[in-house]
C-alpha positions, 0 to 999 in steps of 0.5 A, a space after each residue: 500500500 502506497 504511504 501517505 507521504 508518497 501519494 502527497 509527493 505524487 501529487 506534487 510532481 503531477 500538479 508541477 509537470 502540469 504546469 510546465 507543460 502549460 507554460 510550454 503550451 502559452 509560450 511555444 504553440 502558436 495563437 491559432 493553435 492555442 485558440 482552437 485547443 481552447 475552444 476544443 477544450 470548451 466544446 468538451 466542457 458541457 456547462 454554462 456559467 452566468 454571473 450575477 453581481 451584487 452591484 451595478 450599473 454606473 451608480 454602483 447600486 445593489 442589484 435587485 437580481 442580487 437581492 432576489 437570488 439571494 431571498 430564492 436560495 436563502 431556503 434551499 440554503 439553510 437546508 442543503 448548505 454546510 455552512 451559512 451567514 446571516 444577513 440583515 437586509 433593508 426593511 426586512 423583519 428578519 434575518 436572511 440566511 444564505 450560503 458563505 462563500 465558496 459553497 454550492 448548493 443545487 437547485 431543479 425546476 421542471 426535472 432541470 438540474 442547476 448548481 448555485 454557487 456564492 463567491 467574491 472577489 478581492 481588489 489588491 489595490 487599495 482605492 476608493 470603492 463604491 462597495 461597502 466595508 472594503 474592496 470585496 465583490 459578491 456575486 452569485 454563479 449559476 452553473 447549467 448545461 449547456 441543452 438547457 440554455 434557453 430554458 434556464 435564461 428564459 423560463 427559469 430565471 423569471 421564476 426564480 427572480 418573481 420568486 425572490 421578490 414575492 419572498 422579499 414583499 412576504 418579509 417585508 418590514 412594512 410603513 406607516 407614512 407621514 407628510 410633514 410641513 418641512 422636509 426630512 434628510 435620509 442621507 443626501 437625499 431630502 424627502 417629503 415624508 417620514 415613517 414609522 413601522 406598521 404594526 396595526 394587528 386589523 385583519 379582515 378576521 377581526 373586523 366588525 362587518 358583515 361576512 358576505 360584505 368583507 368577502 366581496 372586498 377581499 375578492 375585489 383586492 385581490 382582483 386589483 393587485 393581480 391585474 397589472 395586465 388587465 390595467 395595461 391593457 385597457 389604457 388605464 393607471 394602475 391604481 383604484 379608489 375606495 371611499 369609505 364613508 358613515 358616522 364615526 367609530 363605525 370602523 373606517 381607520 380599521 378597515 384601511 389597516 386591514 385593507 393593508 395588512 390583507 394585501 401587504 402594503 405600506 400605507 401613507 397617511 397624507 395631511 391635506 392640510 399641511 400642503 402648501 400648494 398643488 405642486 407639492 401636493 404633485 411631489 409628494 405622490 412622485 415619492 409614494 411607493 408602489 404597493 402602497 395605500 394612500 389616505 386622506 381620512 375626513 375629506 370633508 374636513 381636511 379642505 373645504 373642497 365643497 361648492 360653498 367654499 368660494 363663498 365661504 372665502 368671501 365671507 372670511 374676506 368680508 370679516 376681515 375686512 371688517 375685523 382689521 385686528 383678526 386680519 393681521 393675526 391671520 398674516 402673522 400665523 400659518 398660511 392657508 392651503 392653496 391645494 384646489 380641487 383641480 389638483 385634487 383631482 388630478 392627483 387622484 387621477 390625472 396624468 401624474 397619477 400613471 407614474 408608479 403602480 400598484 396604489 390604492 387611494 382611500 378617502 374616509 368621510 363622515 359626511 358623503 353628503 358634503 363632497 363635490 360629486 367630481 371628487 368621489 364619482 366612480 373612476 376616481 373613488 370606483 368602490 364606496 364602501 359604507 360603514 354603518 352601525 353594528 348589526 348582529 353578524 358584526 356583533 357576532 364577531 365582536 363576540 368572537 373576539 373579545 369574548 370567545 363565544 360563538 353563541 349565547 342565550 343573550 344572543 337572541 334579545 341583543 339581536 332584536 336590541 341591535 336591530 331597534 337601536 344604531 350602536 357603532 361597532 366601537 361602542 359595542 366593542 368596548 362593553 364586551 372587552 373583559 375586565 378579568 378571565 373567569 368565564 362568568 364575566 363574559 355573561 356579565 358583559 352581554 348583559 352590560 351590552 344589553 343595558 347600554 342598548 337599551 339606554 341608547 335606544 330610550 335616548 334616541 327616543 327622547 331625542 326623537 321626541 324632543 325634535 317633533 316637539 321643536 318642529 310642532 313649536 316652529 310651524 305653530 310659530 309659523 302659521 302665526 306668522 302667517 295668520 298676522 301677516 295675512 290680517 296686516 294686509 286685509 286691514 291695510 287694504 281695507 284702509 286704502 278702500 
């Protein structure tokens, strides 16, 4: 048997024969010759190999093919690699695993095998590099045969790269988007708004509305987050408005959160009031993110965007005019928006609007009735969904989650009390939440919801009553009026006859 020492010695003369016939071969044979032996050696090589770096372009910014392999292998990695790190990515609420450096894990796609391989390379010289931390350059190789060429740059790839990204939105650490009067600094960069995570817990599952309702707002999400081709298609921004409108506490913040949670957007809460002018107003949606829901809650009384608000400004001017104390404080204080309805309009859906994809733009109101019609007709806010007061399938829900009951014996009278009497789902809510975990409390709690139903309900009648009250008294009043003003004029005619 050959001893260790002699096989290492072997080897050492092999890998050094080899490398002086080498250099034999670069130095002695002629180019031509030297070209075709390679291109020899080539054609007996069966595998491709294509190579995607972790930055480029002229700005030297981090590839988003980088970042999608990266997201696609890091499962493949964690179960199939020796040996792994860890990295942080940008808005990530979790770590990203994936392969180290020099190792290769395998991957196949409709019985086609390929080999993923991470590497880096290291610049000997010492100079300014765009590239973080030191000279370094990571990049991935993909290694394939040669027959699967096509399939692998075409079919392949795209599955892999919309794979990456699906993962990186699922990870995705999601924003809760501001507009500020002044402007915010993130590195060189100015920008319009600042942001907080998003961690609102509002899922379709806990909100207070009718199944059947919730249902046909979820189809019609899903419709327009997969309709990319759809849009494009018929010539029309990607992008769809929903007005949600009905008296307060009905639900309408709690709708927007889970409308975000549900399709996994980001979501900007613009300020009307805070922006000076329609350029601005242009700027701040340039900066809005795709897959994102942007909005505006209490159109209404965010700016007067109603038809009296001409008039409206010429009665202020009037005051002021007579009031010059009042004028001169208001010079003094915040100037007043100058957003118009025109730029509200075409920020909804105007040309600036087709720049990005993927938006859904949410008014709330309380008072629908107030709005101009050019601003809420459908094409601009194309689904009003109206929150109303709580009914017995949004009580069963409340009931489910604070409570934990499906059903009840109370359940029957608090259906025929919520039928009699407008509750919102908010003040229902807040009898059921449970003060303590003994079980004879959730009793105590619809029995608590009973006595507020009922006491809301005789105080509606009240005002019910005292309002017929005051309209009896105001047309007596009136047919009094009526009745002296018609005896003025018999007596005065009677005078001049």
């Amino acid at each position: 048997m050959m001893m260790k020492g002699e096989m290492w010695s072997n080897l050492g003369s092999t890998m050094a024969t080899i490398m002086f016939m080498y250099a034999m071969f670069r130095q002695y044979f002629p180019p031509q010759l030297q070209d075709y032996i390679e291109k020899l050696s080539n054609f007996m090589y069966p595998y491709i190999h294509v190579t995607f770096d972790e930055f480029s372009g002229e700005r030297m910014k981090r590839s988003e093919a980088f970042s999608a392999i990266q997201n696609y292998l890091s499962g493949r990695s964690s179960a199939y690699a020796k040996r792994l790190k860890a990295d942080v990515v940008e808005d990530s609420q979790s770590l990203v695993l994936s392969m180290d450096y020099d190792e290769e894990i395998t991957d196949e796609f409709n019985g086609v095998k390929v080999w993923w391989a991470a590497s880096r390379s290291t610049s000997k010289t010492q100079q300014f590099s765009f590239y973080p931390a030191s000279d370094d350059k990571r990049f991935y190789i993909l290694k394939c045969h040669k027959r699967d060429r096509e399939f692998i740059t075409g079919t392949y790839l795209i599955h892999v790269l919309k794979q990456g990204k699906a993962i990186a939105a699922d990870n995705r650490q999601r924003k809760l988007y501001s507009n500020s009067a002044g402007q915010s600094w993130h590195g060189y960069r100015s920008t319009r708004w600042t942001h907080v995570v998003f961690e609102h817990p509002a899922t379709f599952d806990t909100l207070a509305m009718d199944e059947k309702k919730k249902q046909e707002i979820k189809k019609d999400l899903i419709k327009f987050s997969k309709g990319k081709e759809y849009y494009a298609k018929i010539g029309k921004a990607w992008k769809r408005g929903y007005l949600l409108y009905g008296p307060p506490g009905t639900g309408k913040s709690t709708m927007i959160a889970a409308m975000a949670n549900f399709l996994k957007y980001d979501v900007y809460d613009l300020e009307l009031t805070t922006v000076k002018n329609n350029v601005e107003l242009r700027r701040l949606l340039i900066e809005t993110s795709n897959k994102s829901i942007i909005v505006i809650e209490d159109i209404d009384c965010s700016l007067d965007l109603t038809g009296q608000r001409e008039r409206m400004k010429k009665k202020d001017e009037n005051e002021e005019a007579m009031d010059p104390i009042s004028n001169k404080a208001k010079e003094e204080g915040k100037k007043e928006s100058e957003v118009t309805l025109s730029g509200l309009l075409n920020f909804i859906d105007g040309l600036w609007s087709a720049c990005g994809g993927e938006r859904i733009i949410v008014f709330t109101t309380n008072h629908v009735e107030k709005l101009d019609p050019a601003l809420i007709r459908r094409g601009r806010m194309d689904k009003h969904i109206e929150m109303s007061y709580c009914r017995f399938e949004a009580f069963k829900v409340l009931a489910k989650n604070c409570l934990d009951i499906d059903s009840h014996p109370l359940f029957r009278e608090i259906s025929r009390l919520l039928e009699e009497t407008d509750m919102t789902p908010a003040d229902v809510a807040e009898n059921l939440m449970l003060k303590s975990d003994y079980d004879d409390e959730k009793e105590t709690c619809l029995k608590s919801l009973i006595e507020a139903l009922k006491a809301a309900k005789e105080e509606a009648r009240e005002k019910a009553e005292e309002k017929e009250e005051k309209e009896k008294e105001q047309s007596v009043k009136g047919d009094l009026k009526q009745d002296t003003i018609s005896a003025k004029d018999v007596k005065e005619n009677g005078a001049i006859h």
